[in-house]
C-alpha positions in Angstrom: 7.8 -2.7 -31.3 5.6 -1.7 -28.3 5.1 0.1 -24.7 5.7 -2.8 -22.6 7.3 -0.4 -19.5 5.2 2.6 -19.0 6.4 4.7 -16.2 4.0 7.8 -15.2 5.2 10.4 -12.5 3.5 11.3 -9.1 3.9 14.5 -7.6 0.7 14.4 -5.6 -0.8 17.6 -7.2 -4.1 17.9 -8.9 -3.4 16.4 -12.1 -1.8 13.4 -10.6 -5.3 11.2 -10.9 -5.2 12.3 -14.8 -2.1 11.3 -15.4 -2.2 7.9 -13.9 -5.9 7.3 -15.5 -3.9 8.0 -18.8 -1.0 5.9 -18.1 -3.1 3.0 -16.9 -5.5 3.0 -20.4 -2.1 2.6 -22.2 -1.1 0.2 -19.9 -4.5 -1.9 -20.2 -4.2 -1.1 -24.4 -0.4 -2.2 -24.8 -0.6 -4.9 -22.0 2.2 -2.9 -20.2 4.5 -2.7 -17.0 3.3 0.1 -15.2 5.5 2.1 -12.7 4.4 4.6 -10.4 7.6 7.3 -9.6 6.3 9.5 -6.5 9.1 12.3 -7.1 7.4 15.4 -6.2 8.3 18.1 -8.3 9.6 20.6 -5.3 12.4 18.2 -4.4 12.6 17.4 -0.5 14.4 20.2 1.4 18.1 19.8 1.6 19.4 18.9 5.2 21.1 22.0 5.0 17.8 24.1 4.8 16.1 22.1 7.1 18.7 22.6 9.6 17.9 26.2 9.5 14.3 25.6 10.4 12.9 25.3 13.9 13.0 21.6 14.6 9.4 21.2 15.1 8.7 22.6 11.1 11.7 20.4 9.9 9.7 17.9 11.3 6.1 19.2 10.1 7.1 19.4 6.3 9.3 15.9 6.7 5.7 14.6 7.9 3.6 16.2 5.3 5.9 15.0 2.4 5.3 11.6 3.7 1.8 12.0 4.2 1.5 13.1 0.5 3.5 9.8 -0.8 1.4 7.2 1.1 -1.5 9.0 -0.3 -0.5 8.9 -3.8 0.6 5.5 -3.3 -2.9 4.3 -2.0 -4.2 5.7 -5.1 -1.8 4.6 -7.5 -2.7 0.6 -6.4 -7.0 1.2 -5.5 -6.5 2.6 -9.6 -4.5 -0.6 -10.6 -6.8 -3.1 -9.2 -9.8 -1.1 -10.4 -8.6 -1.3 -13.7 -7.4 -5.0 -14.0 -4.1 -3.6 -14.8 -1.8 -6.9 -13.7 1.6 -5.6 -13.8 2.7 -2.8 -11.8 4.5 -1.3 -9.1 5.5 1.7 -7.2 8.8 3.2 -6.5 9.8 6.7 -4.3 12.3 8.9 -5.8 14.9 10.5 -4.3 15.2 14.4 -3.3 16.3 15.6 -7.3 13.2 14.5 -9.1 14.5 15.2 -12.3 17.5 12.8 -11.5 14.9 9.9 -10.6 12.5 10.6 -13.3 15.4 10.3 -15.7 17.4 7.7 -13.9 14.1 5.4 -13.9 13.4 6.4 -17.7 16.3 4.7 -19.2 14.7 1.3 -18.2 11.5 2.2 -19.8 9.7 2.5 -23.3 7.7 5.8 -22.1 7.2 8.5 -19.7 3.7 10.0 -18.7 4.5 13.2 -17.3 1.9 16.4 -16.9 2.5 20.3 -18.3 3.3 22.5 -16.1 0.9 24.4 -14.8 1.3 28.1 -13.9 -1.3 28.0 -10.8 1.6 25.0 -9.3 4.4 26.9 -10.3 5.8 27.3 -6.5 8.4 25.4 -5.1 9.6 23.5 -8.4 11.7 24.5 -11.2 10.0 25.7 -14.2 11.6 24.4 -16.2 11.3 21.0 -14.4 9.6 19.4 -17.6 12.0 20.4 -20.4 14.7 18.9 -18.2 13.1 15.7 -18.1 12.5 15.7 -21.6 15.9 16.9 -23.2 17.8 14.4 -20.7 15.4 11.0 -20.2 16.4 9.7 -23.6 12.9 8.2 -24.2 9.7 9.4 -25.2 7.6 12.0 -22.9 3.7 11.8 -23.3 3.1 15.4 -21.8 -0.6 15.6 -20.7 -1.9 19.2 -20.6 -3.2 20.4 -17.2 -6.2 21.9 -18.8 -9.4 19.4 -20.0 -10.4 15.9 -20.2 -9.4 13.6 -22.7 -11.4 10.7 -23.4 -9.1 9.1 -25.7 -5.3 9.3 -26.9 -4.0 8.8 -30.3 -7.0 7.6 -32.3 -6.7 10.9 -34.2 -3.2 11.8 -34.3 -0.9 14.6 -36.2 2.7 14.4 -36.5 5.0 17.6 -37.3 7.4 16.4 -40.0 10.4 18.4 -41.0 12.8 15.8 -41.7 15.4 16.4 -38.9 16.6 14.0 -36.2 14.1 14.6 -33.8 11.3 14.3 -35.5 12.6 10.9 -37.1 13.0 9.8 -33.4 9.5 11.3 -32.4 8.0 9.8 -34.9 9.5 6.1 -34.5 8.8 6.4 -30.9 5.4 6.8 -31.3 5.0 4.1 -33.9 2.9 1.5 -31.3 0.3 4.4 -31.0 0.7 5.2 -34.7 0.3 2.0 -35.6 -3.2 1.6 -32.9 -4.5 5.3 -34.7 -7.9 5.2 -37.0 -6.2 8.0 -38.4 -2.7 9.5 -39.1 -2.2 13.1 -40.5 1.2 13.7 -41.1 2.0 17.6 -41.8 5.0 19.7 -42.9 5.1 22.9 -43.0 7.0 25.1 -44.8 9.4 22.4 -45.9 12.8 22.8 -46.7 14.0 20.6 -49.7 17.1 19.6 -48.5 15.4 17.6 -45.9 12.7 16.3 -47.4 13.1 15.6 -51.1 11.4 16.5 -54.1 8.2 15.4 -52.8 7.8 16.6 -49.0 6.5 13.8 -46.6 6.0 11.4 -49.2 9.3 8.8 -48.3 8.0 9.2 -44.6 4.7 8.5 -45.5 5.2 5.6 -47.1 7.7 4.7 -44.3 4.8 5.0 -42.0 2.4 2.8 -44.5 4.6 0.0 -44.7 4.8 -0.3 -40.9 0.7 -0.8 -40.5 -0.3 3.0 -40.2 -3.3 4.8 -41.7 -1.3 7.7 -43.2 -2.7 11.0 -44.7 0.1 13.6 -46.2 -0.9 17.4 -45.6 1.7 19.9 -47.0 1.0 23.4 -45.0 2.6 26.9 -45.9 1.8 28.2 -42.5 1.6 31.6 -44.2 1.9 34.3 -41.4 1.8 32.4 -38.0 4.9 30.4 -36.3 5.0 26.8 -36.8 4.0 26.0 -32.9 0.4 28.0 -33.3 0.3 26.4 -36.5 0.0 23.3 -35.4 -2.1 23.8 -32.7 -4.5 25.2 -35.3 -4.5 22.1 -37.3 -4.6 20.0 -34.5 -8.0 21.6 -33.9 -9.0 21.4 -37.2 -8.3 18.0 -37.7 -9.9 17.4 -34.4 -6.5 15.6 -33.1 -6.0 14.1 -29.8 -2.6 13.5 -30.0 1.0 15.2 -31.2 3.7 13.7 -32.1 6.7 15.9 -32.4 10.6 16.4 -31.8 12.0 18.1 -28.9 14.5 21.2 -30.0 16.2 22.5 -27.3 20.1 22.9 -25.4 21.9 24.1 -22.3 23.6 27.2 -22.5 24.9 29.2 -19.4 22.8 26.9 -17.2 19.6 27.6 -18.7 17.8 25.5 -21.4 17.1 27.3 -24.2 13.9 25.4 -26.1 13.0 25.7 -30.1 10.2 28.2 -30.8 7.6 25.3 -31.9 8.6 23.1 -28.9 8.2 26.4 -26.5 4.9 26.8 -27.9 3.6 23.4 -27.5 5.2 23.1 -23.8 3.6 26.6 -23.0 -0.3 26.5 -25.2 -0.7 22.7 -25.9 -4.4 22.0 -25.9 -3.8 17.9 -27.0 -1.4 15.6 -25.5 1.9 15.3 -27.3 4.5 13.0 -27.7 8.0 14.4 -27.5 11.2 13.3 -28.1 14.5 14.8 -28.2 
C-alpha cells in the first residue's frame, strides 16, 4: 500500500504555499499524483445574492475570485516544476467547496487540507474542515496554521483505543508508518474490552509485521482529557506527526465532534492524520 494520488486544497489564503510545499514533499517521497483543488473555502456567491448587488460589485467580486484562482494556479505549477514533481495537475471546484473537496477525495489515497484558523474565519463555515473530514471517506493530513515543519512523519505517535476509527486511522497511515524512524504507539486509559489483556500489544505487533519501527507506551492520563494528553506526549516525544481517528456526527444540522478530536482540530501543534 501507498499514496499514489495526493490531492491538497487551494483556497488562496496564507497557508496555501504550506500546504502545497507539504503535499509536494509527499508527492516527491511516495512518487505520487498530485492534484491541486482551488475550492476557496467562502464558496462563490450564489446567483441569488449576487443579483442583489449593484452590477458593478457582482462583477468586482466575480473578478477578484478569478484573479485569486489563476494566482494560485500559477503557483501551484512554478512549485511543481521547481520540485521535479512529474505528475500533477490542477482542477477548479465548484461553488460548495466541501462538495468538491469530497467529490474529488473519493478518487484519491489522501487529502492535504490546513486547520482552520480563527484570524480567516470570515466568509467560510467553521466548521468547513470537520465536514470534509467526517464525509471524504479518506484520510485528511490537517496542517496546523501555526509554525514550520521541516519534516512529517519521521517521528510519529498514534492514539490507540481499539475502536473503528482508530483501526482505520491507523491503516491509513501505514505508507508513512512504514517510511517513520520511529513509531510510538500510545493508549491511554484503556478499556479492556477493546484491547485485550495486554493494551496495544496485538496492534503492535500488527504494526511490526507490516515494516514499522514500533514502540508501545501505556498512559493513565491521570487528570487531563485525552486530547491535551496527547498533545503533551506529542511534545514530549518530540513528534511531528498524529495519527488518530475522527469521532464525530450530525445532529440537528450541526456536527457534533468527540472531545479528543475537538481538541486536536482546535490546539494541534503537529500535523495529524485523521480518519473517520
Amino acid at each position: 500500500m501507498s499514496y499514489k494520488t495526493i490531492l491538497v486544497h487551494s483556497d488562496a489564503g496564507r497557508h496555501w504555499p504550506a500546504r502545497l510545499e507539504l503535499a509536494l514533499a509527499l508527492a516527491r517521497r511516495h512518487d505520487a499524483h498530485l492534484i491541486g483543488l482551488h475550492a476557496p473555502k467562502a464558496a462563490a456567491m450564489s446567483g441569488l445574492l449576487l443579483g442583489g448587488l449593484a452590477p458593478e460589485l457582482a462583477e468586482a467580486l466575480q473578478q477578484a475570485r478569478a484573479e485569486q484562482a489563476a494566482q494560485a494556479e500559477t503557483r501551484f505549477n512554478q512549485a511543481v516544476a521547481a520540485a521535479g514533481v512529474n505528475h500533477a495537475e490542477w482542477r477548479q471546484g465548484d461553488q460548495d467547496a466541501v462538495a468538491s473537496l469530497v467529490t474529488n477525495a473519493r478518487y484519491v489515497d489522501l487529502l492535504v487540507l490546513g486547520q482552520r484558523d480563527p484570524a480567516e474565519l470570515e466568509g467560510f463555515d467553521r466548521d468547513f474542515v470537520e465536514q470534509v473530514v467526517l464525509a471524504a471517506g479518506r484520510p485528511v493530513l490537517l496542517l496546523p496554521y501555526a509554525g514550520r515543519f521541516e519534516s512529517v512523519g519521521r517521528q510519529a505517535l498514534v492514539a490507540w483505543d481499539g475502536s473503528r476509527e482508530a483501526a482505520r486511522a491507523l491503516t491509513d497511515a501505514l505508507p508513512l508508518l512504514r517510511q517513520a524512524d520511529k513509531v510510538k504507539l500510545i493508549t491511554i486509559n484503556p478499556k479492556a474490552s477493546r484491547h485485550g489483556e495486554l493494551p496495544g500489544a496485538d496492534i503492535g505487533l500488527y504494526l511490526a509485521r507490516h515494516g514499522v519501527r514500533i514502540e508501545v507506551v501505556a498512559d493513565r492520563g491521570d487528570g487531563i482529557d485525552v486530547g491535551n494528553e496527547l498533545l503533551s506526549r506529542a511534545a514530549d516525544f518530540g513528534s511531528d506527526l498524529i495519527v488518530m481517528g475522527a469521532y464525530g456526527h450530525a445532529r440537528m444540522k450541526e456536527l457534533v465532534m468527540g472531545g479528543a478530536t475537538r481538541t486536536i482540530l482546535d490546539s494541534m501543534t503537529v500535523p495529524t492524520l485523521l480518519s473517520h
